[in-house]
C-alpha positions as CSV (number, residue, x, y, z in Angstrom):
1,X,-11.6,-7.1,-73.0
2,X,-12.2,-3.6,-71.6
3,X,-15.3,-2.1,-71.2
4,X,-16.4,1.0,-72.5
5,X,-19.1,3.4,-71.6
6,X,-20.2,7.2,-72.3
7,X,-19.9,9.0,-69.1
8,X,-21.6,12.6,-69.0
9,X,-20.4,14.6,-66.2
10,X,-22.1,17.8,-66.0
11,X,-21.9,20.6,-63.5
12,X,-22.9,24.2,-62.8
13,X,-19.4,25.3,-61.6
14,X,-15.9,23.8,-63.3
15,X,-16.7,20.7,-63.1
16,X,-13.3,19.3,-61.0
17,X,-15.7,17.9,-58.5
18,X,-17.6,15.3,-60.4
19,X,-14.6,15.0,-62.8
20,X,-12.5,14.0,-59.7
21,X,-15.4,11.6,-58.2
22,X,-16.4,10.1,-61.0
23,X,-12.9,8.8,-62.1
24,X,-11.8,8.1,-58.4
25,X,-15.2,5.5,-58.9
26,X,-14.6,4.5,-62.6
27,X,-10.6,3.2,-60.9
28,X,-12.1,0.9,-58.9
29,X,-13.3,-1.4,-61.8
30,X,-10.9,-3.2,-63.8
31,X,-11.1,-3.2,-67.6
32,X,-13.6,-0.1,-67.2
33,X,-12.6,2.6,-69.7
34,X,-15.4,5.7,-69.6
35,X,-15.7,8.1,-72.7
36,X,-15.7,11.6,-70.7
37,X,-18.0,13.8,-72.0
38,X,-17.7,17.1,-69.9
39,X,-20.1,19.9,-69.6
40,X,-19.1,22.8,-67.1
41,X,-20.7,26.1,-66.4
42,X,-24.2,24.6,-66.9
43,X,-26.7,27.1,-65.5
44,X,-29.9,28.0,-67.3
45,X,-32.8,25.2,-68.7
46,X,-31.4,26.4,-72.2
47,X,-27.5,25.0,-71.6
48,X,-29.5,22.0,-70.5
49,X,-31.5,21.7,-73.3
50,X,-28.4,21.3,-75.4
51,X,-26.8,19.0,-72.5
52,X,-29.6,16.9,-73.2
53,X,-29.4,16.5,-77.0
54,X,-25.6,15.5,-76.5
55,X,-26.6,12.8,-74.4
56,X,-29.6,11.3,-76.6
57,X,-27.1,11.6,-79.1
58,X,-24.8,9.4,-77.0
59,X,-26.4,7.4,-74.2
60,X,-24.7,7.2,-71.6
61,X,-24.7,8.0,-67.4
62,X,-24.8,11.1,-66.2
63,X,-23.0,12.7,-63.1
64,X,-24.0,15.6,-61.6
65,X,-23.0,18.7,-59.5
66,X,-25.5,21.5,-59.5
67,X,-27.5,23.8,-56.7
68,X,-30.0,25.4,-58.8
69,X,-33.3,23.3,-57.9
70,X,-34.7,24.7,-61.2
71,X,-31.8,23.6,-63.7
72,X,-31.4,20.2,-62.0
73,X,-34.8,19.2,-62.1
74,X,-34.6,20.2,-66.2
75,X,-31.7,18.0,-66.3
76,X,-33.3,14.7,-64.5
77,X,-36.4,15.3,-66.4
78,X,-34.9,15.3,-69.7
79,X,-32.5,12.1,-68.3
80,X,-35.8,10.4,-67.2
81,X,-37.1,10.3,-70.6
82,X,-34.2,8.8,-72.7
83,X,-34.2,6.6,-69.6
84,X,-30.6,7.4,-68.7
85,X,-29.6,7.4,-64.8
86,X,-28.4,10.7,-63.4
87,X,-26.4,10.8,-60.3
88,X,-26.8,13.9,-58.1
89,X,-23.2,12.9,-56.6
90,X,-23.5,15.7,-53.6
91,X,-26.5,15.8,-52.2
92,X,-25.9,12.3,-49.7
93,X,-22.9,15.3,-48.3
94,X,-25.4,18.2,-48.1
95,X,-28.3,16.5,-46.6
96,X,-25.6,14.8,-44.1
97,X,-23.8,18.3,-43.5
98,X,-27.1,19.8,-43.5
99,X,-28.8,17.4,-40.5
100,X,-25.3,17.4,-38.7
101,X,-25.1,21.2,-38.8
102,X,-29.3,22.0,-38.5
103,X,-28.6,24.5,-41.6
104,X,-30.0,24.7,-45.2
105,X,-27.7,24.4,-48.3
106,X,-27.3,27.8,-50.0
107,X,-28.2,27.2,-53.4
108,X,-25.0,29.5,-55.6
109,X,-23.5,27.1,-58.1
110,X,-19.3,27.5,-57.5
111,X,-18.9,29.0,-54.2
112,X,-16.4,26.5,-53.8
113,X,-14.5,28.4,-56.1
114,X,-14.9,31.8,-54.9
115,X,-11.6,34.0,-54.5
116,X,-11.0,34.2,-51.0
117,X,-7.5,34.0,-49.1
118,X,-7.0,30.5,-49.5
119,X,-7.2,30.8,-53.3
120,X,-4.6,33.2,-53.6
121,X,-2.5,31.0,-51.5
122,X,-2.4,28.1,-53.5
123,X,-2.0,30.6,-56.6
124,X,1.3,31.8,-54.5
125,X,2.3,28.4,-53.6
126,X,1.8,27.4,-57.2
127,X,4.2,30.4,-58.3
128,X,6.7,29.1,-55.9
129,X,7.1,25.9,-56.8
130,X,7.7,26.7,-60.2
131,X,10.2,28.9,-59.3
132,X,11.8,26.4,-57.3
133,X,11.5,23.3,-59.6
134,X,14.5,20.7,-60.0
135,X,16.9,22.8,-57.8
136,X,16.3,26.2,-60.1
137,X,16.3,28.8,-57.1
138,X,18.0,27.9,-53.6
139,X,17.8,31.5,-52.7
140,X,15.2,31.5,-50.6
141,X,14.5,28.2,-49.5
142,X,14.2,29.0,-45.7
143,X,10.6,30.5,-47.0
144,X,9.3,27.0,-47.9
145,X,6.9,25.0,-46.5
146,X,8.6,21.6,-47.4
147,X,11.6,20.7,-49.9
148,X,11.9,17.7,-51.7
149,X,14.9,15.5,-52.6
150,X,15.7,12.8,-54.4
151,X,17.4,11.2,-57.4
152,X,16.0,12.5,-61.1
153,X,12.7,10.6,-61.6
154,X,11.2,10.4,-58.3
155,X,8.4,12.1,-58.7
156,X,9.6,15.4,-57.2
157,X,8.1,17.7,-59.3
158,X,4.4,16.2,-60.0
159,X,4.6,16.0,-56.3
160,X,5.6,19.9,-55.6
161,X,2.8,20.9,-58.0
162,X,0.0,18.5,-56.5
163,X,1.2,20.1,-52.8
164,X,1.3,23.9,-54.4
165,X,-2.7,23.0,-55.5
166,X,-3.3,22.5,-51.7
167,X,-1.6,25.7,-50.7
168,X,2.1,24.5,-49.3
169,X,4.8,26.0,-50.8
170,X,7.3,23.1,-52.4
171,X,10.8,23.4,-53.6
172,X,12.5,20.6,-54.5
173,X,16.4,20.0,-54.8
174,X,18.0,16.8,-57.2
175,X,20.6,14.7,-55.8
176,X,23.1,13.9,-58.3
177,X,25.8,11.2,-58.0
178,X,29.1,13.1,-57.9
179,X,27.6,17.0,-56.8
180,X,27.3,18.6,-53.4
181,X,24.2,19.4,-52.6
182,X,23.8,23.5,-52.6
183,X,24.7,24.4,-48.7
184,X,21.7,26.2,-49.1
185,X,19.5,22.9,-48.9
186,X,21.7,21.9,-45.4
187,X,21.3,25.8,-43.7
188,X,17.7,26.5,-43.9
189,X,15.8,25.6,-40.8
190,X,12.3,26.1,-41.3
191,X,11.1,23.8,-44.0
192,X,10.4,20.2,-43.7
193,X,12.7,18.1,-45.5
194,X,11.3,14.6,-47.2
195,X,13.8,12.1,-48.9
196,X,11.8,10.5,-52.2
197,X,13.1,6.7,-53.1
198,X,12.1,4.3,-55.7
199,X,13.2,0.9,-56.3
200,X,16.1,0.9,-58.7
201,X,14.5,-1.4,-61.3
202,X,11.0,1.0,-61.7
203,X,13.8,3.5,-61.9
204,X,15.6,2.2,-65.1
205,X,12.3,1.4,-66.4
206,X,10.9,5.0,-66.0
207,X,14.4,6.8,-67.1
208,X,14.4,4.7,-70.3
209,X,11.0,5.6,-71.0
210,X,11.9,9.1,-70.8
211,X,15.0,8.8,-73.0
212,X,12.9,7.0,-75.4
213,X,10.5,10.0,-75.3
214,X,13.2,12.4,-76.2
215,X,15.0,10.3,-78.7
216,X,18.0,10.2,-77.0
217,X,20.8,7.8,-77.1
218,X,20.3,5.2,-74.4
219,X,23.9,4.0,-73.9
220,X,24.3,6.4,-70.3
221,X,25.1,5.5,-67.0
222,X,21.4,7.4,-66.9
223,X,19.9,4.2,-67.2
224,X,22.4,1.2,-65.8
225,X,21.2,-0.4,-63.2
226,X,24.2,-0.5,-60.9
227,X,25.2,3.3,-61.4
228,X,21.1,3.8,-60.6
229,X,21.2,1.6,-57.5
230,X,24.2,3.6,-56.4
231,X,22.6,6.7,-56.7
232,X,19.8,5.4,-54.8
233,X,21.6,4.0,-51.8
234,X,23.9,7.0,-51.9
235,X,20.7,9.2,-51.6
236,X,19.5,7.0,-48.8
237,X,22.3,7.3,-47.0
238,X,22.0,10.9,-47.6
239,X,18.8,10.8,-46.1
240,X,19.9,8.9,-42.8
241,X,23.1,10.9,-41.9
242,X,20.7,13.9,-42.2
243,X,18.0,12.5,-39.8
244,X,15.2,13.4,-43.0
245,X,12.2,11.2,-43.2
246,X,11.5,9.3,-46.2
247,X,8.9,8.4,-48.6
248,X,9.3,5.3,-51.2
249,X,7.1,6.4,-54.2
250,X,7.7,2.9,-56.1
251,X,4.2,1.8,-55.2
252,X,2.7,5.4,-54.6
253,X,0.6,8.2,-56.7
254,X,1.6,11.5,-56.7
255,X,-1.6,11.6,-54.4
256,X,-0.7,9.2,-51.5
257,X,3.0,10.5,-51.4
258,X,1.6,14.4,-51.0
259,X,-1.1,13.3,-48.1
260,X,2.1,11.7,-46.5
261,X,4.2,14.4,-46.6
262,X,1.0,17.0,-45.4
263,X,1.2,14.7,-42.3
264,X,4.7,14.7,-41.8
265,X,4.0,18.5,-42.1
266,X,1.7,18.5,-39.9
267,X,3.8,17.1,-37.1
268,X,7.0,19.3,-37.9
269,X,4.8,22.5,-37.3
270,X,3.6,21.0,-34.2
271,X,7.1,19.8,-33.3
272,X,8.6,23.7,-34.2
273,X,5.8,25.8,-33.3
């Protein structure tokens, strides 16, 4: 039987912080299932006020990520009385930062989010990988940060768009059975390039899923399990004649393969620089 709870998550800013912690927590728990009530841009006793009556209305815990001494203390007052526990889920990290650095926090709710240099890269590297999904542009790949390749279904593009959100520009190229790959994939020089694998059966499984989706005849080679496994050894061989490091995403989130390949990036820049 799974568990269900109300989960308020409440912050001054967008709320991606405690949104991201909280459910990186609630995974940890099997047959846990929270009910996510989100309240962003929370920044005056008023907006609390009305926090507050949600959360009487349905009990429930409450996560936290606000600076404003004033507001918060509103918010764990009012939590104190329906006798609901409220988290604070930052302040262990800025009393830590805070006695590491000898510095006080500065108390502005979403400086995080402030539209500096960085921002505008990720909004660049977000453009490009659009631009550059499943093999769309090859014109300029020698201005990528990494490119991607792998048979359809390997996560390329979730994986592209997760790396754009940390500011590396992603282009990624399919390999299909039969087609050349463009010989603008094999000339540029500056990017890293990553080989993405997945077991042949997850493969099937995920294809026919998607054919399912878009109500599509299943009787393809799209979907049988030797023409998949040769696609998938052909593409690993691919991958070895070229010397490119590879990734297998069977087991993998979109997450854990994009740290891996922002350390195989890491090295190639040290390795080219």
């Amino acid at each position: 039987m799974t568990k269900e709870f109300n989960l308020h998550l409440v912050s001054d800013s967008t709320g991606e912080t405690v949104i991201t912690v909280a459910r990186a927590g609630i995974a940890q728990f099997d047959d846990i299932q929270a009910k996510e009530y989100v309240w962003p841009l929370v920044r005056s006793r008023e907006m609390v006020t009305e926090v507050l009556a949600a959360i009487e209305k349905n009990p429930g815990m409450v996560l936290f990520t606000m600076v404003n001494t004033d507001v918060r203390k509103t918010l764990e007052a009012g939590c104190c009385r329906l006798g609901i526990p409220c988290i604070s889920i930052l302040d262990p990290v800025f009393a830590a930062l805070g006695l590491y650095l000898k510095a006080e926090v500065g108390h502005r709710p979403g400086r995080q989010h402030m539209l500096d240099a960085e921002y505008f890269e990720r909004i660049a590297a977000m453009e490009y990988a659009l631009s550059h999904d499943d093999g769309q542009a090859t014109r300029d790949l020698e201005s990528a940060d990494v490119l991607l390749l792998g048979v359809s279904r390997t996560s390329k593009s979730p994986t592209c768009i997760y790396l754009a959100n940390r500011g590396v520009r992603a282009a990624n190229v399919p390999i299909v059975a039969g087609v050349e790959l463009p010989p603008e994939v094999l000339a540029a020089k500056g990017p890293l390039k990553v080989g993405l694998t997945k077991d042949p059966r997850r493969l099937v499984q995920i294809r026919r899923n998607r054919l399912k989706s878009l109500e599509i005849d299943e009787d393809t080679d799209y979907i049988d399990f030797d023409k998949v496994t040769g696609e998938v050894t052909a593409a690993r061989r691919l991958f070895a004649e070229q010397g490119w490091p590879v990734i297998d995403v069977t087991r993998r989130s979109v997450e854990e393969t994009a740290a891996a390949i922002i350390q195989l990036l890491k090295t190639h820049r040290e390795r080219t620089a």
